[in-house]
C-alpha positions in Angstrom: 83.3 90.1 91.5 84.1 91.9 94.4 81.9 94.3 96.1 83.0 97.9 98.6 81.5 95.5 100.9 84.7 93.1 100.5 87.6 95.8 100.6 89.4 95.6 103.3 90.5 98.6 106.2 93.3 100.9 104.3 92.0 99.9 100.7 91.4 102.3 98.0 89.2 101.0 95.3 87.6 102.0 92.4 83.7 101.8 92.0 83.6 99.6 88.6 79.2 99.7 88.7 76.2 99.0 90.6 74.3 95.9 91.1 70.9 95.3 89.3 68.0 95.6 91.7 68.4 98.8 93.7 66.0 101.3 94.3 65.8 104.4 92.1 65.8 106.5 95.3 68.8 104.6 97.1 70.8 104.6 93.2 70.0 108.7 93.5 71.2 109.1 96.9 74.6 107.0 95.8 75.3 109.1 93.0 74.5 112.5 95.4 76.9 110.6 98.2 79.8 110.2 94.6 79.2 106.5 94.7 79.3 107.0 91.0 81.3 104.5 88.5 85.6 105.3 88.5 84.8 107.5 91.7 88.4 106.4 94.3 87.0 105.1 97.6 89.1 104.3 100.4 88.1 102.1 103.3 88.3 104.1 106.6 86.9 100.7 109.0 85.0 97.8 108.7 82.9 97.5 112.0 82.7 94.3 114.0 79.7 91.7 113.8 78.8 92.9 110.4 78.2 96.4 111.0 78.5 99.5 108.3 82.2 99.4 106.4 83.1 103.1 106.6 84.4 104.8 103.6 85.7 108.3 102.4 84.9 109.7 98.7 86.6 113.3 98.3 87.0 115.0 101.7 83.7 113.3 102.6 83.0 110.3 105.0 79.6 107.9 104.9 78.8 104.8 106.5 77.2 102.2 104.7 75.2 99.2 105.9 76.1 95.5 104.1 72.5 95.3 101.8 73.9 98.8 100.2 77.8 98.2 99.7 77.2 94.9 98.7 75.8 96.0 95.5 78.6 98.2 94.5 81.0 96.3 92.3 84.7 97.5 93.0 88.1 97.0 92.0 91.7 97.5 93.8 93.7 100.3 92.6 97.5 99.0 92.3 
């Protein structure tokens, strides 16, 4: 399954659900952020040397490190 930590630069996605395992407080600050399930994501940049893949959601931009958008399950749009 893929992950927003997979999608490449220029990708929108589709957040299809979250990974077993994380935090309460880092699942509430997802859903604050609109990490939520069918939320549209696009990939703004994946940062060299495994640095943070940079996403927007809305008119909004976040950076996330790989132990977070690992554990969001995604799927291309078409």
């Amino acid at each position: 399954m893929l992950t927003l930590w997979d999608a490449p630069k220029g990708a929108s996605v589709t957040i299809t659900g979250l990974k077993q395992g994380l935090h309460q407080l880092v699942l509430n600050r997802l859903s604050e952020m609109g990490l939520d399930q069918g939320q549209t994501v696009l990939c703004l940049r994946r940062s060299p040397f495994n640095g943070p893949v940079v996403v927007a959601i809305a008119d909004c931009v976040y950076s996330l490190e790989q132990q977070i958008a690992s554990h969001i399950f995604i799927q291309p749009l078409s």
